[in-house]
LUMVOZA-920190 format. One line per field, with one value per residue (C-alpha): residue in one letter; x, y, z. Coordinates in steps of 0.2 Angstrom, whole numbers. Example, Ala and Ser with C-alpha at 12.3 -4.5 7.8 and 13.67 -1.06 7.14 Angstrom:
vokol (a  s)
xx (62  68)
yy (-22  -5)
zz (39  36)
***
This chain:
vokol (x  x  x  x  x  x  x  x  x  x  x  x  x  x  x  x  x  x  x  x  x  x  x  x  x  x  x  x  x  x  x  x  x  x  x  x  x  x  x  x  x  x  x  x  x  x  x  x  x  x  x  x  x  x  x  x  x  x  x  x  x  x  x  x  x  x  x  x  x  x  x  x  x  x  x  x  x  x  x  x  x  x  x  x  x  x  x  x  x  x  x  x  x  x  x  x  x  x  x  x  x  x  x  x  x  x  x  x  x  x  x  x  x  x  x  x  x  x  x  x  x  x  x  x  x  x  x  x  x  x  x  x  x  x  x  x  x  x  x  x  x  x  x  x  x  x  x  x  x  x  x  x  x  x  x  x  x  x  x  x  x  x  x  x  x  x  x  x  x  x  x  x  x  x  x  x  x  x  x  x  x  x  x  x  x  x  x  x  x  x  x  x  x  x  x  x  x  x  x  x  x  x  x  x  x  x  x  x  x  x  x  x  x  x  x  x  x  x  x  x  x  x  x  x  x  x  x  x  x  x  x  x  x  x  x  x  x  x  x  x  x  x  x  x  x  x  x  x  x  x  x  x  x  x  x  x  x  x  x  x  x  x  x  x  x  x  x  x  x  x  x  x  x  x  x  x  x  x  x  x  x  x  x  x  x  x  x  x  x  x  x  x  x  x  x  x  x  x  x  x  x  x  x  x  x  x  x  x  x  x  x  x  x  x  x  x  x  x  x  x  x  x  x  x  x  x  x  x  x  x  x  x  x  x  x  x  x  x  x  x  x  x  x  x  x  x  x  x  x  x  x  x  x  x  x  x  x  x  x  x  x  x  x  x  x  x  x  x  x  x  x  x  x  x  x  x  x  x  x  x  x  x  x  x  x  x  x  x  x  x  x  x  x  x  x  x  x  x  x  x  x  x  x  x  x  x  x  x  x  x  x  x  x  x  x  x  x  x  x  x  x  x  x  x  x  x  x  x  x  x  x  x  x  x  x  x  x  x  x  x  x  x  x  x  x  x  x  x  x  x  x  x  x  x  x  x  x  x  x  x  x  x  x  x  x  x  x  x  x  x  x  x  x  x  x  x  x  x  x  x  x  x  x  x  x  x  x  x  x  x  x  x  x  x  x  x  x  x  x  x  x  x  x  x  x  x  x  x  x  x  x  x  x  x  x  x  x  x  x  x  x  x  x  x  x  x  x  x  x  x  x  x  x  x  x  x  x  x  x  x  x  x  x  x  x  x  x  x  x  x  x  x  x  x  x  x  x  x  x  x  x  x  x  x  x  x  x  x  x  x  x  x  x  x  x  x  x  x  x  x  x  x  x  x  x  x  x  x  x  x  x  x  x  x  x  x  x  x  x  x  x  x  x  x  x  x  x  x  x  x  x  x  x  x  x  x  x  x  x  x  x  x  x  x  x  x  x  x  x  x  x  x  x  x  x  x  x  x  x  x  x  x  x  x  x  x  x  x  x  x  x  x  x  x  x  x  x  x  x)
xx (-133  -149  -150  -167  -177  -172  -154  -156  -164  -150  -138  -146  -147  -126  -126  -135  -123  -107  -110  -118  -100  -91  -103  -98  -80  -79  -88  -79  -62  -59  -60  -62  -72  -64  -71  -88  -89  -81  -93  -110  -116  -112  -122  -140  -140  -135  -150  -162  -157  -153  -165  -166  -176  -173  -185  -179  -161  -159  -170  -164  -163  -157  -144  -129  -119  -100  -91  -72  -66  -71  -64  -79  -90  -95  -105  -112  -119  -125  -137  -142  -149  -157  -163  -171  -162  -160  -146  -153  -148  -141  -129  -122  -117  -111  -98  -82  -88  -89  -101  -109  -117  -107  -88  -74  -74  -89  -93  -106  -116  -115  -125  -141  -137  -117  -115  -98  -83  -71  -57  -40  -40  -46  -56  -69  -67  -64  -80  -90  -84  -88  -106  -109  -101  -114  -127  -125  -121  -141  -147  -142  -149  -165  -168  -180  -181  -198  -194  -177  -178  -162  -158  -150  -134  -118  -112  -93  -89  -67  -55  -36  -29  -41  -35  -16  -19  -13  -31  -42  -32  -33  -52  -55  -45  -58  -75  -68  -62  -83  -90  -99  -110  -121  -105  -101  -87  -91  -70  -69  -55  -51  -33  -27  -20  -12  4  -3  -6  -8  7  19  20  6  5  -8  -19  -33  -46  -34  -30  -48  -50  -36  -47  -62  -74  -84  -76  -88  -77  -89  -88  -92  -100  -110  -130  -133  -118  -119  -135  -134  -118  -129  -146  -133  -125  -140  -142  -120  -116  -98  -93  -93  -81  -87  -73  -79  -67  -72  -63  -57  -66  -81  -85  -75  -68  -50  -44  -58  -45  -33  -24  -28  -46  -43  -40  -45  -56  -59  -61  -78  -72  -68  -86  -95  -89  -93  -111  -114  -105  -120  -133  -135  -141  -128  -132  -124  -132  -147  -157  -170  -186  -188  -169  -177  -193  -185  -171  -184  -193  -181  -194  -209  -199  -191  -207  -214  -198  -198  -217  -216  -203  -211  -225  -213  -206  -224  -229  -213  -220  -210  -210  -191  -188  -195  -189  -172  -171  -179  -162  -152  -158  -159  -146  -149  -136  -144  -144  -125  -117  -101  -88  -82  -64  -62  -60  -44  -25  -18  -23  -17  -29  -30  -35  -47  -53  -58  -69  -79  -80  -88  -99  -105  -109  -117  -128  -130  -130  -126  -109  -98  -79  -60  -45  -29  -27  -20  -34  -25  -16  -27  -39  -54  -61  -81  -81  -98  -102  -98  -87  -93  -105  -117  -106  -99  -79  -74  -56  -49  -32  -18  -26  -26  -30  -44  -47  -54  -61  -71  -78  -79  -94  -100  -104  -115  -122  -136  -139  -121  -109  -91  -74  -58  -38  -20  -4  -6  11  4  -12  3  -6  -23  -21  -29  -45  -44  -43  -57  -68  -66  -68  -85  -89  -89  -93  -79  -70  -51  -44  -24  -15  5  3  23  41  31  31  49  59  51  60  58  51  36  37  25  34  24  9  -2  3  -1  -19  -21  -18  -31  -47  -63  -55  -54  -38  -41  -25  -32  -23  -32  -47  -59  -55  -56  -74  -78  -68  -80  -97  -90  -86  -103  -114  -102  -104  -86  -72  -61  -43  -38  -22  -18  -5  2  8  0  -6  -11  -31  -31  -43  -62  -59  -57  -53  -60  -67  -72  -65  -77  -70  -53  -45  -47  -36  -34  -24  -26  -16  -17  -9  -1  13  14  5  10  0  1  -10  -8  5  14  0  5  24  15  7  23  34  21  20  41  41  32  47  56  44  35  18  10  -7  -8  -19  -24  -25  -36  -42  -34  -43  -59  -50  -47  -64  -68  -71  -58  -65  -64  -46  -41  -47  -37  -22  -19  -10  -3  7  22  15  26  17  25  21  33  30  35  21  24  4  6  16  -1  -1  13  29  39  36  45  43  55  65  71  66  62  75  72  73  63  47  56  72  69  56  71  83  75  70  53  58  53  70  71  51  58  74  63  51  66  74  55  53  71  74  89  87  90  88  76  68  59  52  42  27)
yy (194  196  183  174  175  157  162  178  167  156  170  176  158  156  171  168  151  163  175  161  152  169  174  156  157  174  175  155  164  149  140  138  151  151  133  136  152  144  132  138  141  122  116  128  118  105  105  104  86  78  66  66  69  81  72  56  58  39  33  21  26  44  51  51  68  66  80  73  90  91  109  115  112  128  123  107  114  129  116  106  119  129  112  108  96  95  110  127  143  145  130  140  152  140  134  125  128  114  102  110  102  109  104  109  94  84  69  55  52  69  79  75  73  70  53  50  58  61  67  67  73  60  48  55  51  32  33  38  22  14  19  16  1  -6  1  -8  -25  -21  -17  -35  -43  -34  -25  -32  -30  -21  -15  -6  -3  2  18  34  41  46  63  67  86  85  97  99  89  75  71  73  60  41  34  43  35  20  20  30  18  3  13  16  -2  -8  5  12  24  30  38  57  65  86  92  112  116  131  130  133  125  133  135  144  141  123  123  123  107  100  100  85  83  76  74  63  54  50  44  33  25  24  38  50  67  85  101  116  134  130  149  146  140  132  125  115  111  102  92  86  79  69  58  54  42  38  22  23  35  52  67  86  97  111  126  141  152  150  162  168  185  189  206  209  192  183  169  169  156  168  164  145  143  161  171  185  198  209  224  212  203  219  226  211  210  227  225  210  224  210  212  219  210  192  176  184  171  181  173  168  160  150  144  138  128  122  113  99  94  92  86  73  66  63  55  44  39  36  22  14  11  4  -4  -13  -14  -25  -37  -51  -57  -62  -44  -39  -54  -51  -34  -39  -52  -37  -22  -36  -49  -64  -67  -81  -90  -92  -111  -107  -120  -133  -136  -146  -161  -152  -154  -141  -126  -109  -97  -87  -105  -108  -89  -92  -108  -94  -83  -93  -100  -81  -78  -93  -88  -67  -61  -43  -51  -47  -43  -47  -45  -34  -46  -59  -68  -86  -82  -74  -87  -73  -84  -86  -103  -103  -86  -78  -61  -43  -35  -50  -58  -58  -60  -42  -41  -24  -25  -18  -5  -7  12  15  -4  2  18  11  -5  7  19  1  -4  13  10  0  -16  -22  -31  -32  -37  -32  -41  -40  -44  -40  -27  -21  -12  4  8  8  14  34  24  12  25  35  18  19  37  35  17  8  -9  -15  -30  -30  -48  -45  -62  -67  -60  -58  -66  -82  -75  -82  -82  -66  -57  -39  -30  -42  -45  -34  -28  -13  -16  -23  -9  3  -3  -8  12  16  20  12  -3  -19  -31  -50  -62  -80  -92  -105  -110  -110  -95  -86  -94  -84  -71  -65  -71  -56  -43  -46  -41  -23  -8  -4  -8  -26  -32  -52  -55  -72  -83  -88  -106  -120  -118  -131  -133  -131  -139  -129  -128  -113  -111  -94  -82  -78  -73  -61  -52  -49  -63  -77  -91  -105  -116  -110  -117  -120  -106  -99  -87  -82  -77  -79  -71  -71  -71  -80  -89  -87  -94  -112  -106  -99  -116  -128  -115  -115  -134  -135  -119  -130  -141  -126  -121  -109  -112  -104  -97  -97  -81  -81  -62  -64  -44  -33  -18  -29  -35  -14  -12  -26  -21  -24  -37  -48  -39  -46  -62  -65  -57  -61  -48  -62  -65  -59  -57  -60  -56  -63  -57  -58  -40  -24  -26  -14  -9  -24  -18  -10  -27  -35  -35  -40  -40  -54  -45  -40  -27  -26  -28  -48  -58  -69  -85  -101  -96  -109  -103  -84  -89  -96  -84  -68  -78  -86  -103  -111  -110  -92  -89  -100  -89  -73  -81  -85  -70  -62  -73  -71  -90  -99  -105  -121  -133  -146  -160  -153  -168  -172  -158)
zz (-155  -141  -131  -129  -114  -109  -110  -100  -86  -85  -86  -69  -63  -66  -59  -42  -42  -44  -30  -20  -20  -19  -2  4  2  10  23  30  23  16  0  -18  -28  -45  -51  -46  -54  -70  -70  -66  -82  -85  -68  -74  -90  -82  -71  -85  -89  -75  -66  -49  -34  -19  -10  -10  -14  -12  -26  -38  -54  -52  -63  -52  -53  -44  -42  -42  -37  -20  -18  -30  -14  -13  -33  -26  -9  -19  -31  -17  -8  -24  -30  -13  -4  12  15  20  18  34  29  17  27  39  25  33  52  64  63  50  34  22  25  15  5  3  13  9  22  29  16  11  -10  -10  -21  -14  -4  -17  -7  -18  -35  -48  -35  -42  -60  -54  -42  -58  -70  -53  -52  -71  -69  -55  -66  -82  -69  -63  -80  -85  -71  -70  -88  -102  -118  -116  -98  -91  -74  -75  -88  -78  -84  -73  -75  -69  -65  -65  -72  -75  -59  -59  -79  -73  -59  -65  -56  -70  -83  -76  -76  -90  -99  -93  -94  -114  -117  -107  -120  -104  -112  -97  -91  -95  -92  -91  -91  -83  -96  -88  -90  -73  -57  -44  -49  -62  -79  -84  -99  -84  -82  -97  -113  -116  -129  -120  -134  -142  -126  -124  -143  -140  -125  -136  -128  -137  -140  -139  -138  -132  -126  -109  -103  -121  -113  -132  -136  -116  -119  -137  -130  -115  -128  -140  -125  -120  -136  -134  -138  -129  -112  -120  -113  -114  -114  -109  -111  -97  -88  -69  -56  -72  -66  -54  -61  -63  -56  -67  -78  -64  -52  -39  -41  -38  -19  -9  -4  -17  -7  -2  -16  -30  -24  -25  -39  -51  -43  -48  -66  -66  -61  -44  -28  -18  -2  4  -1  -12  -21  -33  -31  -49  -49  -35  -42  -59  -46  -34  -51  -48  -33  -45  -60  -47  -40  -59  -63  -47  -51  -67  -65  -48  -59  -73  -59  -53  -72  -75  -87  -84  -63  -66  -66  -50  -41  -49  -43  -24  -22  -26  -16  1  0  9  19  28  12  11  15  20  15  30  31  47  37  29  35  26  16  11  17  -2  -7  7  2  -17  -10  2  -12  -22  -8  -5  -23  -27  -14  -17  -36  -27  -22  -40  -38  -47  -46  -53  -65  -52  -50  -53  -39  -28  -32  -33  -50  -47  -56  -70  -67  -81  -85  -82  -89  -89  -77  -62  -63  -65  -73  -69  -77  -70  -62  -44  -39  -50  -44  -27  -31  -43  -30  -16  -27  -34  -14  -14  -27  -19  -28  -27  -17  -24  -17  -25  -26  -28  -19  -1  -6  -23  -9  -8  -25  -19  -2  -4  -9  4  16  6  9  29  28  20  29  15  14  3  4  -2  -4  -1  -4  -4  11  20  19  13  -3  -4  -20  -25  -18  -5  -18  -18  1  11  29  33  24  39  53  39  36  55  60  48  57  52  42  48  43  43  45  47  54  44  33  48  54  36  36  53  46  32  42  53  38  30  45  47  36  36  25  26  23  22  23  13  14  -3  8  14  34  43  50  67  78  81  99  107  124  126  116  98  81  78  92  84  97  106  118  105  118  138  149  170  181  163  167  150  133  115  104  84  67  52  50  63  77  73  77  94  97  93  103  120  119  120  132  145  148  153  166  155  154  139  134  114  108  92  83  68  67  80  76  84  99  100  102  114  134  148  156  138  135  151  151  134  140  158  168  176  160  150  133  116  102  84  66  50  49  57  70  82  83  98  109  113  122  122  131  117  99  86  71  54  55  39  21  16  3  -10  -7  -2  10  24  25  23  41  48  44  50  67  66  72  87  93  93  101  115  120  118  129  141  140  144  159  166  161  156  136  136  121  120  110  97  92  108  103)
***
């Protein structure tokens, strides 16, 4: 059968995508032609439906389009540049060089038009529940029944090993069971990985799979321009998340190696390029754009304007003021407005308690600020009392799904009208650490509430005991990790963490911990440290967080009988004492002192300052919270003869009932 003029254009618009990616890959002999290629076909049409503006790549209600397979970078700079963006042509050929727009894998924040830094196969997938997720959240707050403000759809770009990691089960599985239907799902079912083909290690039926979590389910020919573009018109009117499965063929075009693994993750070669742009009857030269390829791309510009317009007049046309005002307290928060609880009145509180009381302080104050737990939040105390469950509302309750968990907050933070917070038990963070680590890549503003926090955990047991957990986190760059010592300190804590775009850790304690008094003898805790308790002509420090500072304090007080006279640094966030000059490191930590740092974990990150480090060495036990501190050494006893044997003292026992 002919095809139609429109079909022909589009042909030679795939096309200039194909050899665009081939050109890219080559000439940085580097990289990943074969989904790009596979795909192209699917990313003209594509382009026909989406709403979005080049020009203002931040606006509102754009469609959002994630790609979760970062290595088809070569696809996504391809479009950005042929729909206008801000990446040139000379970007392109600068393709995985240093320092140049166009990275191996794309990073938000460094290209003008990239959603979110997907990274790892099936982040993506998570991301895009995540954005559609924030979206309907908005669309409740600021839509009308005459008036949506809020009406853009998410498209998802993933193949084979995004659908065969655990994290987009985990969030498909919620995105079916919210009957999210502004989310879209385009699956490259090229039937490839790098191993070869895909029924070497699965066999999944995957538009069962997805039944079975309640999407949608369209089966196309993925290289067929009618077939894509008639799947793409009907979700538009979805009433649940709908998945195009999309059959194509790895590396389309590419000659004899066209359907192959050898496509996926190499150069194709400048004979294999050049034979398959002749066989196209294309240009011959690197990096050619036909002129009317470009004009038909570079239509996004226009089209994107109009969209933009259209809706800041439906925006300003709004016919109910609530609407407007409700989408002003969303886009700027008023941090100003929050009235943080005051705990100086209190004895004794554990800090996941004191926590749920800030929590709630901050959403009572911000309806950006939404967030749940992994289905813990009795006992993480994350419940926003009154407010209502997601969509509508503001508790979110994941399930237990603590990966897709944080991939999902962490596109919800960049979404732009949201604010959300995440939780589990502080060891449980092992499942969501690739996107805890994706969220300080991308300086994300997430906020990851860890509770039952180490050995105090007690009768739980070592598999429930987190030992590592804290020096893990703490050696990630750009994340901050919080371990109050009280419920003041937590209070300062997140007064800190909301003025910083990075991501935050706390660190809980499931026990009770007693208030300590608001003096400080130097310092601050928004500088990561501070000297709780100074002492005259101190010889010595011991410095500790959480827990374990009110050990510090008992075991300074005692150590003073002995001779030893004690400063008492208080750790709340190393990683901000890290960043703080010399002269305030020094005036914490005298060089004058021994230093003894102590921490029911492996701690070893102090020894950075410290001369000696109390900290496990082994896995926990099970057991009451009180006698698993005393057995593994954090009694006042055993501070005081590691302070002794620091100082060259001779340990002897005293009164401990006189402190």
């Amino acid at each position: 059968m002919a095809m139609t003029e429109q079909n022909i254009m589009r042909k030679k618009m795939a096309n200039t995508i194909r050899f665009l990616a081939a050109d890219m890959v080559q000439k940085a002999n580097s990289g990943h032609p074969g989904a790009p290629m596979g795909l192209a076909d699917i990313a003209v049409v594509l382009s026909e439906h989406l709403k979005h503006n080049p020009k203002n790549a931040k606006w509102l209600n754009r469609d959002r389009l994630i790609f979760s397979g970062g290595h088809a970078s070569s696809l996504i700079y391809s479009l950005l540049h042929l729909w206008g963006y801000d990446v040139s042509l000379e970007d392109l050929k600068s393709f995985r060089q240093l320092d140049s727009k166009t990275p191996g894998h794309p990073e938000y924040g460094h290209t003008d038009g990239i959603e979110m830094t997907t990274g790892p196969l099936g982040q993506g997938v998570a991301n895009a529940v995540g954005f559609a997720m924030a979206a309907k959240y908005t669309g409740n707050q600021v839509n009308s029944e005459t008036c949506e403000l809020i009406d853009h759809k998410v498209y998802c770009l993933c193949g084979d090993g995004d659908l065969q990691e655990g994290i987009s089960y985990e969030a498909c599985s919620l995105a079916g069971h919210l009957k999210l239907n502004n989310m879209v799902l385009i699956y490259d079912n090229n039937e490839i990985t790098i191993e070869g083909d895909t029924s070497i290690a699965w066999s999944e039926d995957v538009e069962q799979r997805f039944l079975a979590q309640g999407w949608d389910v369209k089966k196309i020919n993925g290289h067929c321009y009618e077939d894509i573009d008639k799947a793409l018109k009907e979700v538009k009117t979805a009433t649940k998340p709908t998945i195009i499965i999309a059959n194509t063929i790895i590396g389309k075009g590419a000659g004899e190696l066209e359907g192959t693994h050898h496509t996926h993750g190499a150069p194709l070669g400048n004979q294999i390029i050049a034979e398959s742009k002749a066989k196209e009857k294309f240009p011959a030269e690197t990096f050619h754009i036909p002129e009317d390829v470009l004009v038909r791309f570079r239509c996004a510009i226009e089209n994107g304007e109009l969209y933009e317009k259209e809706w800041i007049h439906r925006h300003k046309e709004a016919p109910l003021v609530e609407q407007n005002e409700a989408m002003e307290r969303l886009l700027n928060p008023d941090f100003s407005a929050i009235e943080f609880p005051d705990f100086s009145e209190s004895t004794a509180m554990a800090t996941r308690d004191s926590n749920g009381k800030i929590l709630n302080a901050i959403a009572k104050a911000l309806p950006s600020f939404i967030g749940g737990s992994a289905d813990l939040a009795p006992s993480n105390k994350t419940e926003l009392k009154d407010m209502g469950d997601f969509p509508k509302g503001r508790n979110m309750h994941f399930g237990i799904r603590e990966h897709s968990m944080a991939a999902m907050t962490n596109a919800m933070a960049l979404y732009g009208t949201v604010i959300p917070f995440n939780a589990t038990f502080f060891v449980f963070s092992d499942y969501l650490k690739p996107s805890a680590r994706i969220a300080a890549l991308t300086n994300i503003q997430n906020f990851f509430v860890w509770t039952h926090d180490s050995i105090g955990v007690g009768e739980d047991g070592p598999t429930h005991e987190p030992i590592e957990h804290i020096s893990q986190f703490r050696a990630l760059p750009n994340f901050y990790v919080w371990r109050p010592a009280d419920a003041t300190e937590n209070v300062e804590a997140w007064r800190t963490a909301l003025s910083m775009k990075a991501p935050h850790g706390f660190v809980l304690s499931r026990q009770n911990l007693q208030t300590l008094k608001p003096k400080r003898d130097f310092g601050e805790v928004a500088n990561g440290a501070y000297i709780v308790k100074a002492r005259e002509n101190a010889n010595f420090t011991l410095m500790a967080s959480g827990s374990e500072l009110m050990l510090c304090l008992q075991a300074a007080c005692h150590l003073e009988l002995l001779g030893i006279k004690a400063n008492v640094v208080s750790v709340p966030c190393l990683d901000l004492f890290n960043e703080q000059d010399a002269d305030y490191k020094a005036k914490v930590l005298s060089k004058d002192t021994k230093v003894l740092a102590v921490e029911a974990a492996t701690a070893t990150e102090f020894y950075r300052y410290a001369d000696d480090v109390l900290g496990m060495e082994t896995f926990g036990a099970s057991a009451p919270a009180e006698q698993l501190f005393e057995k593994f050494g954090f009694t006042i006893e055993n501070v005081m003869k590691r302070a002794c044997a620091l100082m060259d003292v001779e340990y002897k026992a005293v009164d401990l009932g006189k402190c």
